[in-house]
Every structure is written in C-alpha cells, then in structure tokens.
N, CA, C and O atoms as CSV, one atom per row, in Angstrom:
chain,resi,resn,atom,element,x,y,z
A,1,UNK,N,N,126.023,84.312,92.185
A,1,UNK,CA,C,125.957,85.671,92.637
A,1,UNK,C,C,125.304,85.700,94.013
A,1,UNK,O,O,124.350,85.000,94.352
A,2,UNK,N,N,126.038,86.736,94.875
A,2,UNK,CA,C,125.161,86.590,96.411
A,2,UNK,C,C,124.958,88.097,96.716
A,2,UNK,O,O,125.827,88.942,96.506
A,3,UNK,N,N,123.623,88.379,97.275
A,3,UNK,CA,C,124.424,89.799,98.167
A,3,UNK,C,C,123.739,89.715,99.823
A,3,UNK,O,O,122.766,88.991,100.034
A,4,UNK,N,N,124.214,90.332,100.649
A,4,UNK,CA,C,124.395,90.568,101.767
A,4,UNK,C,C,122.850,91.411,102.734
A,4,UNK,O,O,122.730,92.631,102.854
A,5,UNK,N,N,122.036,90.560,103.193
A,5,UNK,CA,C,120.821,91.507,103.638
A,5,UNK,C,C,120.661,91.067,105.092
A,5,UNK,O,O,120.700,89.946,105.600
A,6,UNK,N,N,120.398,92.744,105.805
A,6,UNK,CA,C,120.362,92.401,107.032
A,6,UNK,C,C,119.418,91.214,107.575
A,6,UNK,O,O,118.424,90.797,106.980
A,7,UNK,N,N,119.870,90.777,108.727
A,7,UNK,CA,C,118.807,89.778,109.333
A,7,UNK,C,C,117.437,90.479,109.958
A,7,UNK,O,O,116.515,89.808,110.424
A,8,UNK,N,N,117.440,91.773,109.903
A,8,UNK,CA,C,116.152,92.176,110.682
A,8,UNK,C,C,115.217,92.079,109.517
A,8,UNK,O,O,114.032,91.749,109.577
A,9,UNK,N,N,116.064,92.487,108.190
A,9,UNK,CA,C,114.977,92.231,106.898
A,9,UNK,C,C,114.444,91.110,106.468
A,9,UNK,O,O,113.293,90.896,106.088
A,10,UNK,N,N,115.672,90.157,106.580
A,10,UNK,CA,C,114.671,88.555,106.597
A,10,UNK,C,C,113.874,88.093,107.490
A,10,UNK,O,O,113.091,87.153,107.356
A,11,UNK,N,N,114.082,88.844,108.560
A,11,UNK,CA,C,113.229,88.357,110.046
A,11,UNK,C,C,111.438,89.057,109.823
A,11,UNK,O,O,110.372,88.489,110.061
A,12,UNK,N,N,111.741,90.725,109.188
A,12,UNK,CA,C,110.558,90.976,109.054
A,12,UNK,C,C,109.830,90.394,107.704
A,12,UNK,O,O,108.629,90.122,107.705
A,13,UNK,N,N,110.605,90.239,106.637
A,13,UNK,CA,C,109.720,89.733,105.261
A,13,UNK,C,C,109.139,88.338,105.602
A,13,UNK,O,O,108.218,88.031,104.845
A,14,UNK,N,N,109.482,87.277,106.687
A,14,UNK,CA,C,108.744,86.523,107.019
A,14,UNK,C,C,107.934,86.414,108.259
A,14,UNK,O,O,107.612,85.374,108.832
A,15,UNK,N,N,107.638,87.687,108.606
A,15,UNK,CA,C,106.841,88.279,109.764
A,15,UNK,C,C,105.934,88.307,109.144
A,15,UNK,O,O,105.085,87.415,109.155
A,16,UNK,N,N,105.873,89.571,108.290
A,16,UNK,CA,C,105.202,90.060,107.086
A,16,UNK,C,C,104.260,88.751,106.826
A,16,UNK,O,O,103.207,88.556,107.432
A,17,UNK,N,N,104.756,87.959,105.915
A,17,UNK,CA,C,104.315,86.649,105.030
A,17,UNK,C,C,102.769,86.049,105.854
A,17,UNK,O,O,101.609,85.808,105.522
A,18,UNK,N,N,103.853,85.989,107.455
A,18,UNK,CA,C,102.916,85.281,108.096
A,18,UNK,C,C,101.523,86.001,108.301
A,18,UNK,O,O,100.365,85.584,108.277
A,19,UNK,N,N,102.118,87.313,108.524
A,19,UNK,CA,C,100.653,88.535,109.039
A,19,UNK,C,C,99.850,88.664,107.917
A,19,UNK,O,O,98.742,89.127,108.186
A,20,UNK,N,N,100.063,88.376,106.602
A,20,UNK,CA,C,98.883,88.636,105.596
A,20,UNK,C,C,98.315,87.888,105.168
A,20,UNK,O,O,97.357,88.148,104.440
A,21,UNK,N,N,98.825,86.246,105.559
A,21,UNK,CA,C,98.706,85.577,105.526
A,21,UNK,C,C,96.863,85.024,105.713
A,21,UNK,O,O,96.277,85.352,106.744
A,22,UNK,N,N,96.130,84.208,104.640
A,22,UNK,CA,C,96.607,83.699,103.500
A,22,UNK,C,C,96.626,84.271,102.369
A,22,UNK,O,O,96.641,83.621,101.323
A,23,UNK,N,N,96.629,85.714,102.414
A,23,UNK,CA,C,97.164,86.589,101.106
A,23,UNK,C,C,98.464,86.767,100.917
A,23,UNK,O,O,99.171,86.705,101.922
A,24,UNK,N,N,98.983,86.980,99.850
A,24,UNK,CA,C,99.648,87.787,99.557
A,24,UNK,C,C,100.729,88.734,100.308
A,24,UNK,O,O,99.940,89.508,100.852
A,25,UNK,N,N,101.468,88.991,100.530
A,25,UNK,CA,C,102.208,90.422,101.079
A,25,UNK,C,C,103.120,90.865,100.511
A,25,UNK,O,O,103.886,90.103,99.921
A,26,UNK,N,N,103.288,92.013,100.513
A,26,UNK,CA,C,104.126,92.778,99.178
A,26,UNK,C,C,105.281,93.539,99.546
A,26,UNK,O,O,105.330,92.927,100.613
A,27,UNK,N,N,106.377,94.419,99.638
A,27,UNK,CA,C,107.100,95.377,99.883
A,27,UNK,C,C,108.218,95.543,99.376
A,27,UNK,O,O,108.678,94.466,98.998
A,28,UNK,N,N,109.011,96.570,99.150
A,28,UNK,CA,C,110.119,97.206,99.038
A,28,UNK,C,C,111.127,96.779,99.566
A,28,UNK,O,O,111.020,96.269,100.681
A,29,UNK,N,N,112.966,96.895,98.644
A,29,UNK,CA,C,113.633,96.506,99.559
A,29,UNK,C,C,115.225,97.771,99.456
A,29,UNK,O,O,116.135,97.588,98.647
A,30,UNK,N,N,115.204,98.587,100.147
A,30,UNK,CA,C,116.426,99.030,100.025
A,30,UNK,C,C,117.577,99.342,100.446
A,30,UNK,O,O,117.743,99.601,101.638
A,31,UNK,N,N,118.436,99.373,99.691
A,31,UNK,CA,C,120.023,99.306,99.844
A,31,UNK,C,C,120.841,100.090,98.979
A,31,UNK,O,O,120.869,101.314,98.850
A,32,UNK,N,N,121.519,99.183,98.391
A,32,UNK,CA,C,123.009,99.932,97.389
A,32,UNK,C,C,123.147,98.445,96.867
A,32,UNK,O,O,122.535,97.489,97.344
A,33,UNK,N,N,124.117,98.390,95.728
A,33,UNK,CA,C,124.320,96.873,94.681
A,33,UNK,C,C,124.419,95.883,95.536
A,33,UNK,O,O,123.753,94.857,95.397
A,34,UNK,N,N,125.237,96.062,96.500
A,34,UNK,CA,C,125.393,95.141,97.234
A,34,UNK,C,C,125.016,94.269,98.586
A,34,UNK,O,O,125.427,93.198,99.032
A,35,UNK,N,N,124.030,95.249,99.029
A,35,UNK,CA,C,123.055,94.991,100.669
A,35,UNK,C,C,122.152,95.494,100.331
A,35,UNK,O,O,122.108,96.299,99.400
A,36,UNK,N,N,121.192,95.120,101.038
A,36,UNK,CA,C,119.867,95.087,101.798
A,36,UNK,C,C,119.879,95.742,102.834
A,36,UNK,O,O,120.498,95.060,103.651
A,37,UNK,N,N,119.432,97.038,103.473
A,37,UNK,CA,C,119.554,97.588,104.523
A,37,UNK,C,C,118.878,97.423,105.500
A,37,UNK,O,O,119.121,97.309,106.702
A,38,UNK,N,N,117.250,97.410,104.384
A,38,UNK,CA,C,116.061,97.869,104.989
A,38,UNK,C,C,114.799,97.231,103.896
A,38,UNK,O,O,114.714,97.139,102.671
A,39,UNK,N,N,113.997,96.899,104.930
A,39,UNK,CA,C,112.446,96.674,104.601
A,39,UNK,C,C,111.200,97.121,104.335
A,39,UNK,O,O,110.489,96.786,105.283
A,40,UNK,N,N,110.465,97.814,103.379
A,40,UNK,CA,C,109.263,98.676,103.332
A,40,UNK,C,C,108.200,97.546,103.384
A,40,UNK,O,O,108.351,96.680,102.523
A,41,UNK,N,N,107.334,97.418,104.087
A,41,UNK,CA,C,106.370,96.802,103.648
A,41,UNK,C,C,105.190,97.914,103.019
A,41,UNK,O,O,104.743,98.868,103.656
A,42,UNK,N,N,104.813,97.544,101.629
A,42,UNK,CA,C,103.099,97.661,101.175
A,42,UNK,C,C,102.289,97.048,101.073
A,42,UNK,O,O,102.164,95.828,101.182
A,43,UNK,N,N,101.312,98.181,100.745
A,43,UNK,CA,C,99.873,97.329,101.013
A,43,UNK,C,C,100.019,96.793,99.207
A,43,UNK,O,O,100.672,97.111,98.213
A,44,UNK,N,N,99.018,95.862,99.574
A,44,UNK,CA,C,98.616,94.915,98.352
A,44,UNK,C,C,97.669,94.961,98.112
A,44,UNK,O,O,96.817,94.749,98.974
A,45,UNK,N,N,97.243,95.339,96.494
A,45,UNK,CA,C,96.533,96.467,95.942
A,45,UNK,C,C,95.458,95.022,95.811
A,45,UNK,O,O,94.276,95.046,96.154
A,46,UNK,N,N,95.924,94.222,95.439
A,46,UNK,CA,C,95.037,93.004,94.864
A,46,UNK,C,C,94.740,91.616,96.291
A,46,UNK,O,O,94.134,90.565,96.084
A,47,UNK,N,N,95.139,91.886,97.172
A,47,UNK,CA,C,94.737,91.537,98.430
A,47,UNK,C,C,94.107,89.993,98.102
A,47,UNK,O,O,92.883,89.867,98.124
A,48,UNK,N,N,94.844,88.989,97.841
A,48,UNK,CA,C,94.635,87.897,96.925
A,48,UNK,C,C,95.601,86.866,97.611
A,48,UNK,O,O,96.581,87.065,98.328
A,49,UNK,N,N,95.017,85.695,97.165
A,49,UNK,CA,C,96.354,84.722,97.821
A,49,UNK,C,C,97.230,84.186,96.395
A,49,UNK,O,O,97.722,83.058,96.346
A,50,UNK,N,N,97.271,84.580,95.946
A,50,UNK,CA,C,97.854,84.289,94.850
A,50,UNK,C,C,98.587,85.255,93.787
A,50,UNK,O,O,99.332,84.846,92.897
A,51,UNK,N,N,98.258,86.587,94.021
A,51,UNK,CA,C,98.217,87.658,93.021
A,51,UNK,C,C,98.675,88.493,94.285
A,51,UNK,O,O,98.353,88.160,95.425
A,52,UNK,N,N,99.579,89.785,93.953
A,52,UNK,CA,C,100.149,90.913,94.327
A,52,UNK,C,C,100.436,92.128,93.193
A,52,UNK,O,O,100.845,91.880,92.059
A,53,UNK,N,N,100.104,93.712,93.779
A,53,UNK,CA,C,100.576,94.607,93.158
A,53,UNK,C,C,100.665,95.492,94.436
A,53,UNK,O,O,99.837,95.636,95.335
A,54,UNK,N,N,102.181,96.171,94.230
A,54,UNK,CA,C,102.143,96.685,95.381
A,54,UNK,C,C,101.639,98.297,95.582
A,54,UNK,O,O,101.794,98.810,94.474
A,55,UNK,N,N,101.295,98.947,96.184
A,55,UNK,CA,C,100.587,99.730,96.110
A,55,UNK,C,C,101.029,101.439,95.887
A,55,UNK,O,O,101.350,102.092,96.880
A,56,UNK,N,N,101.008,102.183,94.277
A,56,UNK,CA,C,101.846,103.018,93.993
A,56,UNK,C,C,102.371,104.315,94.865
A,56,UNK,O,O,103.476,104.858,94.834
A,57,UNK,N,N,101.082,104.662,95.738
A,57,UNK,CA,C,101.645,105.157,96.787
A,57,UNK,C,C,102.798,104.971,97.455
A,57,UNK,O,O,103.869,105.511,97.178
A,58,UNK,N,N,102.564,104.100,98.462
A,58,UNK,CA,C,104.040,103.062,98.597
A,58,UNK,C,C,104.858,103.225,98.175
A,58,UNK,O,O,105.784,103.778,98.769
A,59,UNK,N,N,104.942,102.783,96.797
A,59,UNK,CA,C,106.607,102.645,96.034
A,59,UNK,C,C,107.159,104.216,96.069
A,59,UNK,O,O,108.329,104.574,96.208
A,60,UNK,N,N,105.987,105.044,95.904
A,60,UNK,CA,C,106.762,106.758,96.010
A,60,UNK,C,C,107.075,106.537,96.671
A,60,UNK,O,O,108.185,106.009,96.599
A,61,UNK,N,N,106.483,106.694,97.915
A,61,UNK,CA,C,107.096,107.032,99.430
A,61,UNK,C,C,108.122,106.066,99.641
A,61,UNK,O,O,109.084,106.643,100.148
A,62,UNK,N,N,108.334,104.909,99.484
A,62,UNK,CA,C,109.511,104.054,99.313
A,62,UNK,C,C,111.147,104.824,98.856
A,62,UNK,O,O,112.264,104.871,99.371
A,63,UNK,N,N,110.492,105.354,97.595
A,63,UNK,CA,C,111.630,105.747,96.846
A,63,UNK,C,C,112.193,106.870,97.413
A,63,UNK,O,O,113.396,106.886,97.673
A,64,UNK,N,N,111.218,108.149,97.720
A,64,UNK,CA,C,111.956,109.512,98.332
A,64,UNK,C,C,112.371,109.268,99.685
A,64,UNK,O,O,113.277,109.887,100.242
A,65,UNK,N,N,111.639,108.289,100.236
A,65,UNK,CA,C,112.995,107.924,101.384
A,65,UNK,C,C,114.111,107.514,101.032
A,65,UNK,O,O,115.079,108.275,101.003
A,66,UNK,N,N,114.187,106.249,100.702
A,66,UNK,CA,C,115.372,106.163,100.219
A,66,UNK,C,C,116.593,106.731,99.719
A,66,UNK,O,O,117.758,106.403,99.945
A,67,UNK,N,N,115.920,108.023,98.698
A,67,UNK,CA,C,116.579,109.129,98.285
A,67,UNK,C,C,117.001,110.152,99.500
A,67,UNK,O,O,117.907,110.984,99.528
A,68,UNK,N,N,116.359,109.919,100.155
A,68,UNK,CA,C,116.779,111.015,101.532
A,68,UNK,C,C,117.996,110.578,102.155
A,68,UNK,O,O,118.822,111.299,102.715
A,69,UNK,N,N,118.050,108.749,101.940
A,69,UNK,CA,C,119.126,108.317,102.837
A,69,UNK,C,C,120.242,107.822,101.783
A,69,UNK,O,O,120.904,106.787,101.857
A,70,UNK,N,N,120.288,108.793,100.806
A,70,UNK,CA,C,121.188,108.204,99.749
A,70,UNK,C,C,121.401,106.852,99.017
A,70,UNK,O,O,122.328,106.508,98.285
A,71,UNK,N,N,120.194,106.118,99.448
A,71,UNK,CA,C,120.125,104.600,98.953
A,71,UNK,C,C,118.858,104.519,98.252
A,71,UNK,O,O,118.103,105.484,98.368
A,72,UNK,N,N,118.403,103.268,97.356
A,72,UNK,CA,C,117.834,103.322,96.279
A,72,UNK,C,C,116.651,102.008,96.905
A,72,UNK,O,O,116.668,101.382,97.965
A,73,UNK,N,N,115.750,101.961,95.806
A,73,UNK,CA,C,115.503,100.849,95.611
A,73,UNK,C,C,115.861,99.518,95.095
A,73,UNK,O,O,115.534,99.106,93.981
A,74,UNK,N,N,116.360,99.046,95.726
A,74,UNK,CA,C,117.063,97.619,94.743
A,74,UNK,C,C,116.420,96.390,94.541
A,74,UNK,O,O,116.850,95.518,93.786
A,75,UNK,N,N,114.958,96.277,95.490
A,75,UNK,CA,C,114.111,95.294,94.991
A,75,UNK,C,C,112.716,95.232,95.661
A,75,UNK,O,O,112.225,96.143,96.328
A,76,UNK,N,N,112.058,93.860,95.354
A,76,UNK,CA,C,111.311,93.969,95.531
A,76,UNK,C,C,110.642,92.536,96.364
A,76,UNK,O,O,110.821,91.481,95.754
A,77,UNK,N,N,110.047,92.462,97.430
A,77,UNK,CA,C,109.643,91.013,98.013
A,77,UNK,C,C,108.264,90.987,97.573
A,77,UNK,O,O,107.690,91.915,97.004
A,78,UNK,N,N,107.694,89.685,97.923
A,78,UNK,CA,C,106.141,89.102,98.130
A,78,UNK,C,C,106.194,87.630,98.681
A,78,UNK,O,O,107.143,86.850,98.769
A,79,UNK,N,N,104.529,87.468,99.111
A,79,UNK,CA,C,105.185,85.930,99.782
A,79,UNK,C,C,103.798,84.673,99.033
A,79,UNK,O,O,102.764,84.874,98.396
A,80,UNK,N,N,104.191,83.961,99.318
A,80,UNK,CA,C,103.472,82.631,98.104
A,80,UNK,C,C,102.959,81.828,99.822
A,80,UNK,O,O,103.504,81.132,100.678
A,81,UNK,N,N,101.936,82.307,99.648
A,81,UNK,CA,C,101.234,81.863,101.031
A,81,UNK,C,C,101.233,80.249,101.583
A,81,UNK,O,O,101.292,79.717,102.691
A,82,UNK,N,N,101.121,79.719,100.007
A,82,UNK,CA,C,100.989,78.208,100.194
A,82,UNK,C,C,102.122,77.732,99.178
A,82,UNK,O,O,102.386,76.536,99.298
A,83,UNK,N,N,102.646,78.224,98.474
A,83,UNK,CA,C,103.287,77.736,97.697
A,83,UNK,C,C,104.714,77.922,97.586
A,83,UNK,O,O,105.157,78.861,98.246
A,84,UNK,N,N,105.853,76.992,96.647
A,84,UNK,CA,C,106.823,77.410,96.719
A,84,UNK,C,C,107.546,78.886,96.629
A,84,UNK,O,O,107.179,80.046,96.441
A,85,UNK,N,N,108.480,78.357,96.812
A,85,UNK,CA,C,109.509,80.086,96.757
A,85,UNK,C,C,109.959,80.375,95.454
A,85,UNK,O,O,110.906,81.157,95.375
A,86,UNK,N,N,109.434,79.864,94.303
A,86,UNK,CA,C,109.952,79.710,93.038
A,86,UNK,C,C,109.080,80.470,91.912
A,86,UNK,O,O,108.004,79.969,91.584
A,87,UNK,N,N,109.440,81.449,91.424
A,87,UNK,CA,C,108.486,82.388,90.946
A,87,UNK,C,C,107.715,81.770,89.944
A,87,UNK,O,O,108.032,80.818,89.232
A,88,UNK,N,N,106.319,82.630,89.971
A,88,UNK,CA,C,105.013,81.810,89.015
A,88,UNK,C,C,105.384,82.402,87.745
A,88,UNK,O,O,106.340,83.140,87.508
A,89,UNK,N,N,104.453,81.955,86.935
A,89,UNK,CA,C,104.513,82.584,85.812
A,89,UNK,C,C,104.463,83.896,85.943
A,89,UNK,O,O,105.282,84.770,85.658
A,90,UNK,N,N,103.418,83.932,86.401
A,90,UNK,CA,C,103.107,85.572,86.136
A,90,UNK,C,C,103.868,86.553,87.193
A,90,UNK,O,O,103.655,87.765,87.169
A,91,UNK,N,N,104.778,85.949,88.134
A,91,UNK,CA,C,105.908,86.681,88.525
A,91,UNK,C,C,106.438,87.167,87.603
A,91,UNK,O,O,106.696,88.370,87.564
A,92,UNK,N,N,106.690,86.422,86.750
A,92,UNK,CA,C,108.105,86.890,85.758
A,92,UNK,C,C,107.454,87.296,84.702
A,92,UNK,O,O,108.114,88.046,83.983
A,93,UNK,N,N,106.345,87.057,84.339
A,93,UNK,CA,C,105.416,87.973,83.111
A,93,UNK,C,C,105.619,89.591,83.694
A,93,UNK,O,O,106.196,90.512,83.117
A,94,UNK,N,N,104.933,89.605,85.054
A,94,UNK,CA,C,104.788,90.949,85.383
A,94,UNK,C,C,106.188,91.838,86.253
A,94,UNK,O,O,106.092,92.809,87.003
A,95,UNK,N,N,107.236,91.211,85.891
A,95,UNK,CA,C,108.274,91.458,86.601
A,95,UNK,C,C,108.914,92.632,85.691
A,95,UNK,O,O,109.255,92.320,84.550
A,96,UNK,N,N,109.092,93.932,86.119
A,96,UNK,CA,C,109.578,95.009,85.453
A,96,UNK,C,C,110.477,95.924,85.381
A,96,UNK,O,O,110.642,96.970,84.753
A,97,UNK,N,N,111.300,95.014,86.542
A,97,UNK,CA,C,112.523,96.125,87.882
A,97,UNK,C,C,114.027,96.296,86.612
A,97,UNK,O,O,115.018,97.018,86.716
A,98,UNK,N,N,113.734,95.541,85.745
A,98,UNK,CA,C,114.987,95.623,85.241
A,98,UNK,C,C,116.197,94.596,85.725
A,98,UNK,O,O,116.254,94.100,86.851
A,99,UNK,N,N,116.990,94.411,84.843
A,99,UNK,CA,C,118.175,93.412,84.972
A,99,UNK,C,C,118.928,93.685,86.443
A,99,UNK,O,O,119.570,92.762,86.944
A,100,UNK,N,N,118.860,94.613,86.929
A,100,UNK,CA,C,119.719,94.283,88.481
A,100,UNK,C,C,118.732,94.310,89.500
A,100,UNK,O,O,119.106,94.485,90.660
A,101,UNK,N,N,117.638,94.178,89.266
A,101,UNK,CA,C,116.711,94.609,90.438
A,101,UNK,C,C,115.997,93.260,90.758
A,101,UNK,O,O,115.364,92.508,90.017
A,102,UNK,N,N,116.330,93.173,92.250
A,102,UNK,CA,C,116.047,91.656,93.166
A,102,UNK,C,C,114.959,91.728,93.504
A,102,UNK,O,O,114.316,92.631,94.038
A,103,UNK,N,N,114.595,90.215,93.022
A,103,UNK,CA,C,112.849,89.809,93.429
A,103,UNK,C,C,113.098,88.966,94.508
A,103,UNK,O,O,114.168,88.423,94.233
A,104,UNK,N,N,112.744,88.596,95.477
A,104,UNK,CA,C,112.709,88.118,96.842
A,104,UNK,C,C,111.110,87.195,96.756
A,104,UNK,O,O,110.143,87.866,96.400
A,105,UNK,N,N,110.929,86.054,97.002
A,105,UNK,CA,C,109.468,85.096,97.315
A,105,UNK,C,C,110.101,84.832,98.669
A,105,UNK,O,O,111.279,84.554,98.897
A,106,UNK,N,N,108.996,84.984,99.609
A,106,UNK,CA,C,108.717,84.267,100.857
A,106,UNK,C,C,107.563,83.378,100.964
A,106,UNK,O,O,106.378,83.680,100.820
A,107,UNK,N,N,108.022,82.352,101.210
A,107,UNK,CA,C,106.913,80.731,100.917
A,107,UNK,C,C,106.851,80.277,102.100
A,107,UNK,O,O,107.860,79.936,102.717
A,108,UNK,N,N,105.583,80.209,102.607
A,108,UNK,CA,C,105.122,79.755,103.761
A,108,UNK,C,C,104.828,77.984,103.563
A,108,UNK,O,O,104.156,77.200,104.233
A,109,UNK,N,N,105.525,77.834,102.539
A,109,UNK,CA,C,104.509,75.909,102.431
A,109,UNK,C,C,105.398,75.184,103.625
A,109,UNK,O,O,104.849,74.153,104.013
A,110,UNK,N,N,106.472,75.443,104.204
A,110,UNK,CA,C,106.699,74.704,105.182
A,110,UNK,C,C,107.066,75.571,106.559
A,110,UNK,O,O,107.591,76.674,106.406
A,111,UNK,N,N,106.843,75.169,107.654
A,111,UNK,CA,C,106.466,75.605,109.493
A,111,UNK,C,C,107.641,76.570,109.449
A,111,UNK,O,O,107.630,77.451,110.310
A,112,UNK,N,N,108.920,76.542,108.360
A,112,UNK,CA,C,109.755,77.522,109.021
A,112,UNK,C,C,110.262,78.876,107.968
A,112,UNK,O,O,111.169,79.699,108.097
A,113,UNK,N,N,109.228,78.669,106.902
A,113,UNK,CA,C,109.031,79.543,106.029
A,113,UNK,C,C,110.766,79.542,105.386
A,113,UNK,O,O,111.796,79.324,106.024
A,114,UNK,N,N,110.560,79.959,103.504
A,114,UNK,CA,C,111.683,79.563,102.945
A,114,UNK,C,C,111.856,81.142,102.163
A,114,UNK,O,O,110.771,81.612,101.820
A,115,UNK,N,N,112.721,81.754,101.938
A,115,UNK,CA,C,112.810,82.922,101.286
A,115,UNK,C,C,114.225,82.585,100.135
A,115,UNK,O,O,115.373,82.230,100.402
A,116,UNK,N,N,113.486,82.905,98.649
A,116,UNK,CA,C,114.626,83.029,97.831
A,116,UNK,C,C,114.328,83.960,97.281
A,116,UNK,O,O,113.250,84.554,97.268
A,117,UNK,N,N,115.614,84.244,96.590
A,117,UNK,CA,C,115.846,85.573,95.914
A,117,UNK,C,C,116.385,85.356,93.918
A,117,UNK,O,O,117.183,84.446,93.696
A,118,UNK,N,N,116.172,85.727,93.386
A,118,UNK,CA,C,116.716,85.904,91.895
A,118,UNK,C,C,116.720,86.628,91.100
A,118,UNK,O,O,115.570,87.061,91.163
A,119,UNK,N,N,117.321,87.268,90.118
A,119,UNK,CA,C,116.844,88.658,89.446
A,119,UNK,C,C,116.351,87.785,87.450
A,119,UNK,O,O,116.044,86.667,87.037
A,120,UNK,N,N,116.473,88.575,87.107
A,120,UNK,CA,C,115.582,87.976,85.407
A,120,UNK,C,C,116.428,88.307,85.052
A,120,UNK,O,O,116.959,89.379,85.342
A,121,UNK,N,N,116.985,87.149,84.000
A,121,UNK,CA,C,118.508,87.469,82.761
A,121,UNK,C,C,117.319,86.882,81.773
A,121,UNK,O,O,116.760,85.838,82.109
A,122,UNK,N,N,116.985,87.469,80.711
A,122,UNK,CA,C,116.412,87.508,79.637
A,122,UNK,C,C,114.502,86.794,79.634
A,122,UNK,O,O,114.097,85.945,78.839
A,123,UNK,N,N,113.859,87.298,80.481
A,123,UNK,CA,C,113.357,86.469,81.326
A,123,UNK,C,C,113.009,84.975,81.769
A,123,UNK,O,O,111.981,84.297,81.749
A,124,UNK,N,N,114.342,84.765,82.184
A,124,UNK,CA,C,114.579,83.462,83.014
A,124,UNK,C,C,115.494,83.622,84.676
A,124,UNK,O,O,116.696,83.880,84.742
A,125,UNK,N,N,114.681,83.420,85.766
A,125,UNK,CA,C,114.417,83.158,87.194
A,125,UNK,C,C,116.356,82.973,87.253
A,125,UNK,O,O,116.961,82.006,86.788
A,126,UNK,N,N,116.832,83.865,87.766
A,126,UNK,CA,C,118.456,83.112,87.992
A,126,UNK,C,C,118.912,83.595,89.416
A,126,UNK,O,O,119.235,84.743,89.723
A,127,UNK,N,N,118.869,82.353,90.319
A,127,UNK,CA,C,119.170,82.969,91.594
A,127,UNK,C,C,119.869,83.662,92.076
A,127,UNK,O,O,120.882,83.776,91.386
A,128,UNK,N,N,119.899,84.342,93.110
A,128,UNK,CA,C,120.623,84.945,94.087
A,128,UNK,C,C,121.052,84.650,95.459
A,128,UNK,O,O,120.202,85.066,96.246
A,129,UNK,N,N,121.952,84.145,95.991
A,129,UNK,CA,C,121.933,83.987,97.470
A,129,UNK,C,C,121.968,84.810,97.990
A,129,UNK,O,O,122.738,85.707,97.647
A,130,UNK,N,N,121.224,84.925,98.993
A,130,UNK,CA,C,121.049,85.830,100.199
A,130,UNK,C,C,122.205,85.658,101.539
A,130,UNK,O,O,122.194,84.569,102.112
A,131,UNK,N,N,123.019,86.543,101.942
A,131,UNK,CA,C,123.631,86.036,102.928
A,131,UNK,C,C,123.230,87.135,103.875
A,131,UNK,O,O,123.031,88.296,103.515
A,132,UNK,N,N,123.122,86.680,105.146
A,132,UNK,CA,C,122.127,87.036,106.457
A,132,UNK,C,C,123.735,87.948,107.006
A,132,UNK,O,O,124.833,87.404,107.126
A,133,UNK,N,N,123.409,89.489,107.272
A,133,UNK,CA,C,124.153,90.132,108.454
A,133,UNK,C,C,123.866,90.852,109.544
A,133,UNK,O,O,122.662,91.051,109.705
A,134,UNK,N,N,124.295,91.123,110.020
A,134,UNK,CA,C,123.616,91.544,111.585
A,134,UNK,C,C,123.494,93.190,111.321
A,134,UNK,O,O,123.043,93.925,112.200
C-alpha cells in the first residue's frame, strides 16, 4: 500500500525532528485517503526523548481547520530522536487513530534522517510507502 505526500511535508516533519531535537516532536497530518497535503506541527505534552502526546489543543485546532478546508485528519507523525523509524512498543500500545489512520516515525539515528510510515492491522506495524510530490 502507498500514498502520495507532499515534499514540503516530508521536508518539514524532518525539520521538525531536528528542531526538538533531543526530544520528541509530535504533529498532525492532513489530507483525504489518498495524500498528504499538509503538516501541523504540536506541541508535546510530555517533552521527553522518548515519549510523545500531542497536545489536545492542537489536535482541535488541527481538526476545524481541516474541516474548513474540506479535508480531514488522516494521521499522525513523531520523531525517535535517536532511534529507529520502527515503532516502539508503546507506539502501538498507545496508538488509537483507528485502522486507516497513518502513523509516520521520523528517526534521526542517521545524518540524513529516515521517515516511515504504517498504519495497525490488528495491532501489528504494516507499512506504508510514502511517495514524495511536489
């Protein structure tokens, strides 16, 4: 399965990564089933290098925009400061978006930073490719 997210959104979710860096960074991602439009970044409630919640404020204001521009929330990023791009446990313990809703890790463990994507089929990690559009 792949879907289609602009390049300014991958450009900023590992902007992001780097700037909160060595915490945590959290945000919003919305579109429609099939793209990625756009990038929210939030604040991170738990301001941790290891741990993220993103901050409920945020996700409102996330959402009634979105609703303004007829597009939804369809997921959700964070970034693994030191660690892989491969969700922790407690990613997927605390993961709650529901069966179509994309989790995004941005992993800083190597100089050019790695971003994957996967959604939860029964909770088990099943990727997504990301394909980059202008």
């Amino acid at each position: 399965m792949s879907m289609t997210i602009a390049q300014a959104v991958l450009d900023d979710m590992l902007a992001h990564a780097r700037e909160d860096a060595p915490r945590e960074c959290c945000g919003l991602l919305v579109g429609d089933r099939h793209s990625i439009e756009r990038s929210v970044r939030a604040r991170n409630r738990e301001a941790a290098p290891t741990r993220f919640a993103i901050d409920p404020e945020d996700h409102f204001a996330a959402i009634h925009a979105a609703r303004a521009e007829n597009r939804r929330i369809v997921g959700a990023y964070h970034s693994h400061p030191a660690g892989p791009s491969f969700p922790s446990a407690s990613d997927v313990a605390e993961a709650s978006g529901g069966a179509d809703f994309l989790y995004v890790i941005v992993s800083l463990a190597s100089a050019s930073g790695e971003i994957l994507a996967y959604r939860l089929k029964h909770g088990t990690p099943s990727p997504v490719s990301l394909v980059a559009a202008a």
